[in-house]
N, C-alpha and C positions, 0 to 999 in steps of 0.2 A: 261045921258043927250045926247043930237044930239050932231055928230063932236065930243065926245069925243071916242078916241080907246086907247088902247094899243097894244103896242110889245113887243116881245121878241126878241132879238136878239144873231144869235148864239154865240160862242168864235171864230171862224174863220170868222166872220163877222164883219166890219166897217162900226155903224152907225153912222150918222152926221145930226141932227135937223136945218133945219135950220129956223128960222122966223124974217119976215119983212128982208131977205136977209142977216141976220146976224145967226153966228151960236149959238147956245143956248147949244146945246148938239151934245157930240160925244165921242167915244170908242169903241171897241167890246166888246160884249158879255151883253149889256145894255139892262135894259128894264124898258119901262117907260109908262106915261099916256101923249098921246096930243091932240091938235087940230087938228081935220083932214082940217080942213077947213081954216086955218090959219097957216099950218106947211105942210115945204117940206121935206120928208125924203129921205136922199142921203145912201144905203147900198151898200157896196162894198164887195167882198169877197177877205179875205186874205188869207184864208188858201190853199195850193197847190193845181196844178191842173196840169190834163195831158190831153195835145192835143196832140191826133193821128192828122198821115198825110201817104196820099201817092199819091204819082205824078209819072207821066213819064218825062223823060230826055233821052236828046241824048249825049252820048260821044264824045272826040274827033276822034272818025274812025266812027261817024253816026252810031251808032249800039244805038238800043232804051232800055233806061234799065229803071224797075220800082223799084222806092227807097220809101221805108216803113220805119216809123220809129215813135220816140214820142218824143213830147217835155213838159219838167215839170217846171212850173212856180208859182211865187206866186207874189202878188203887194207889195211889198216893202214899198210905201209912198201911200196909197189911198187919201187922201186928193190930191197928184197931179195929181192921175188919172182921181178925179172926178170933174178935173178942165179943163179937157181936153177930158175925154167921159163923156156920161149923165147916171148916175148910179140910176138917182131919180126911186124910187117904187110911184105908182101909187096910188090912194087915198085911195085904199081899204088894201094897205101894203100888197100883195101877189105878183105881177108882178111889171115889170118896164115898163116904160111908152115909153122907147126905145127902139131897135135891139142892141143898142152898147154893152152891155155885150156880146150880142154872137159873137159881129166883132173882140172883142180883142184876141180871139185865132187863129181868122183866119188872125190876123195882123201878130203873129210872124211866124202862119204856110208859108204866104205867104212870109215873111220876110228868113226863112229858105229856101223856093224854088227857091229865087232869089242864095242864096248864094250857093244851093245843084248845078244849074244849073253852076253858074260859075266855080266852082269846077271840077264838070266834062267834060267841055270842055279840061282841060289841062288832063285827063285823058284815055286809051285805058278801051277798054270792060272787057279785061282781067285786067289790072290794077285797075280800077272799082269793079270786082268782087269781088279781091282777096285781097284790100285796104280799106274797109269800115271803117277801125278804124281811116285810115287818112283823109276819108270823114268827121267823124265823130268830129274830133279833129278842124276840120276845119269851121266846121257849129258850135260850141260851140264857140270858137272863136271868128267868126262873130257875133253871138246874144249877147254875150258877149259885143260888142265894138262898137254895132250898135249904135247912138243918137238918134236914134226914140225910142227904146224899152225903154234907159233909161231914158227919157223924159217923157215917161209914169208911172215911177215910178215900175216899173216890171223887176223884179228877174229870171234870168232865173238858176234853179236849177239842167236844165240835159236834156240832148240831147242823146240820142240811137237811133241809126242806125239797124232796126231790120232785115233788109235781104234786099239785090239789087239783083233783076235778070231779065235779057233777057228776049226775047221772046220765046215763045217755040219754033219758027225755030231753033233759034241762038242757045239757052239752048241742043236741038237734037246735035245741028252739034259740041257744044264744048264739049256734053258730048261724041260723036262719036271721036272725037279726042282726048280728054281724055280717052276715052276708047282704041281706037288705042293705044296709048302711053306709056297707063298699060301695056297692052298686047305686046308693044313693050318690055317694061322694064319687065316685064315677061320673054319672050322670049331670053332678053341679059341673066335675072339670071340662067333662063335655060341652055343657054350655057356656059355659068361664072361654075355654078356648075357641069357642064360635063366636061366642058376644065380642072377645079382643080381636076375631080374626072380621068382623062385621065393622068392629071399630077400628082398626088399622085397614080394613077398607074404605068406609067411609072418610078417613084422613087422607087417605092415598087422591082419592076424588076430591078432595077438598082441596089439595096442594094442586093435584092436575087444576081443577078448576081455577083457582088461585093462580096457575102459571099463564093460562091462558088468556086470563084476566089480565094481567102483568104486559105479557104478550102484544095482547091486542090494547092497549094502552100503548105501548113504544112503537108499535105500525102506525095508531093513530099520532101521535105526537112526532112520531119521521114522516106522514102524510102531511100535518100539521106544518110542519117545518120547511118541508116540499114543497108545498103550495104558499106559506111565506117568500119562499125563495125563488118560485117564479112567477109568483107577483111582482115581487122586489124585481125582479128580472125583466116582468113585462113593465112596470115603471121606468124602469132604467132604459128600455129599448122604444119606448113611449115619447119617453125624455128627450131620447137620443134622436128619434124621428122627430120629433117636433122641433129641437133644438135645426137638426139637419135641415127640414124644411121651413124653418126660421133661414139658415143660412141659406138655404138655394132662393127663398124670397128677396132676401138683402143680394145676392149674388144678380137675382135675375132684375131688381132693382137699378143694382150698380150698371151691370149688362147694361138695361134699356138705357139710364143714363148716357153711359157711353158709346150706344147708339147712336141715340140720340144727338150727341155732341159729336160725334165722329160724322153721322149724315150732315150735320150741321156746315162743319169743317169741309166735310165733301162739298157740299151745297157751296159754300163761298169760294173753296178751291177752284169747283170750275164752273161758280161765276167771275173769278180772276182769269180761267183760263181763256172765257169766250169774250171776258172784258180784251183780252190781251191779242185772244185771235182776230176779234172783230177792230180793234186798235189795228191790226197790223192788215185785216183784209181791207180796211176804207184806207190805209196808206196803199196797199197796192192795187187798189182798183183804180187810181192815178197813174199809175207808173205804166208806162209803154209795155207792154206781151213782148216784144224783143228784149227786152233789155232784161226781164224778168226771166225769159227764154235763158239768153246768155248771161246769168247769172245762177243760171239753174243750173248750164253745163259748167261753170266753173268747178276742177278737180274732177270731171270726168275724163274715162280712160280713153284712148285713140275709136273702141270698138263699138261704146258705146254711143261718142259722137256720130261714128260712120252709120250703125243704127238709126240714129234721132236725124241723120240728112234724108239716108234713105224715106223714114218717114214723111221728111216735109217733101220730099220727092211724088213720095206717096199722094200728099194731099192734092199736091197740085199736077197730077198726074194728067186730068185734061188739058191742060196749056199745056203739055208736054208732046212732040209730036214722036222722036223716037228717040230711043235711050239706049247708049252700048255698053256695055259694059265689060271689060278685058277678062281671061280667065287668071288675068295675074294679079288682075286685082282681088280677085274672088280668092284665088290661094293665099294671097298676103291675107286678108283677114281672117281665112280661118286657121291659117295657122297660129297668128294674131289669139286667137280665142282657147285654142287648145293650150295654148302654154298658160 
């Protein structure tokens, strides 16, 4: 039939029918048969949505910085939104029949730029840079608490702050001072780890030094103790000479002594003995040379008499005129002798 359509509508969509100015139907995710020609259909979309944004702002030291970021939102109450934008779809149910769907993201993005700008007036460039999350705490915040946004019926679910940066003068000259800075702190760790590596040298030498000190202390006090100990040593062997020729004095002492008393002894021994010889030579310078003779051969052998005649033979050999002698005598004695 003419004027009759349908829809479908999606599950992140709120549709609302309305006819003769009263509402007939409404829900998401509906789908039905109407009159196109006697029925206004109001769709809303509730399911999330995310508006990009990015603007320039000036800080408080006028330094221009560009803040990029997104905001994600959903309609919370569509029936209030579409009492206050125009969300009606057009008779054919494909477009709407107004711009205001696409103004509502640009209401909180500009809602956001109001609040991004005040923010960073109390802000420096560097503070700015280097505080996004407090920018960012802060534009949540505000959408959060604004009454326009909640008047609309819209949820705001999340605010990121996706990067703030300067301009590329500014960006050059903070990273050239950032770089400076590095290269400052560089340059301190540089000498930080010379000066400790100059001071763990001069320790290292100190301890050597120190050891050698130590060292030559315990050489000197083992030299010390060395030459104690043969001192004590030549004392002792000092002692021991001395003592030693102490004793070879008393020894040579006692010696001469006993010498002494021993030539003594001799001495009167043999003047006993010449007392005794000369006692006995004035008794036999009395006594007959025969009788002295024959008591001299007393206990002599047959051989030795026949000897001592022979001799006195001998003596008186001139008175003697001849003298025979047997060869049997001559065999009896020396055989006499051999045995």
């Amino acid at each position: 039939m003419l004027g009759i359509r349908f829809i479908k509508v999606e599950p992140t969509s709120f549709v609302m029918q309305f006819k003769r100015g009263n509402i007939v139907r409404e829900g998401a995710g509906l789908s039905f048969m109407y009159f196109a020609p006697a029925t206004s259909l109001v769709m809303v979309p509730i399911g999330s949505v995310d508006a990009p944004f990015i603007f320039e702002e000036v800080t408080a030291d006028f330094q221009q910085v560009t803040v990029q970021g997104q905001i994600t939102y959903r309609v919370a109450n569509p029936k209030k939104l579409a009492q206050l934008m125009n969300f009606t779809l057009s008779p054919g149910g494909q477009d709407y029949t107004s711009d205001d769907p696409q103004k509502l993201p640009l209401r909180l993005i500009n809602h956001a730029h109001v609040l991004t700008r005040a923010t960073l007036k109390s802000l420096s460039l560097r503070e700015a840079l280097g505080r996004s999350d407090s920018l960012e705490t802060a534009l949540r915040e505000g959408l959060a608490k604004a009454e326009s946004i909640a008047s609309l019926g819209v949820e705001i679910l999340d605010l990121s702050i996706l990067a703030i940066r300067p301009t590329p003068e500014t960006a050059r000259a903070l990273e050239a001072e950032a770089r400076e800075q590095i290269l400052r702190q560089a340059d301190d760790a540089i000498y930080a780890r010379r000066n400790a590596a100059v001071e763990k040298e001069r320790e290292i030498k100190e301890n050597e030094l120190n050891t050698e000190i130590a060292v030559e202390n315990k050489k000197r006090q083992i030299r010390e103790t060395q030459m104690e100990a043969e001192k004590s040593v030549q004392q002792k062997k000092h002692e021991l000479q001395e003592n030693e020729m102490a004793s070879k004095i008393s020894l040579e002492e006692k010696n001469k002594s006993l010498v002494a008393l021993s030539t003594a002894n001799a001495r009167e021994e043999s003047d006993a003995k010449a007392y005794a010889i000369s006692t006995a030579m004035k008794a036999l310078a009395q006594t007959d040379p025969k009788i002295i003779q024959a008591l001299a051969g007393m206990g002599m052998d047959p051989g030795q008499l026949v000897a001592r005649a022979f001799m006195e033979l001998a003596e008186g050999a001139e008175k003697i005129g001849q003298l025979n002698i047997s060869p049997d005598l001559l065999r009896e004695l020396l055989s006499h002798n051999r045995k």
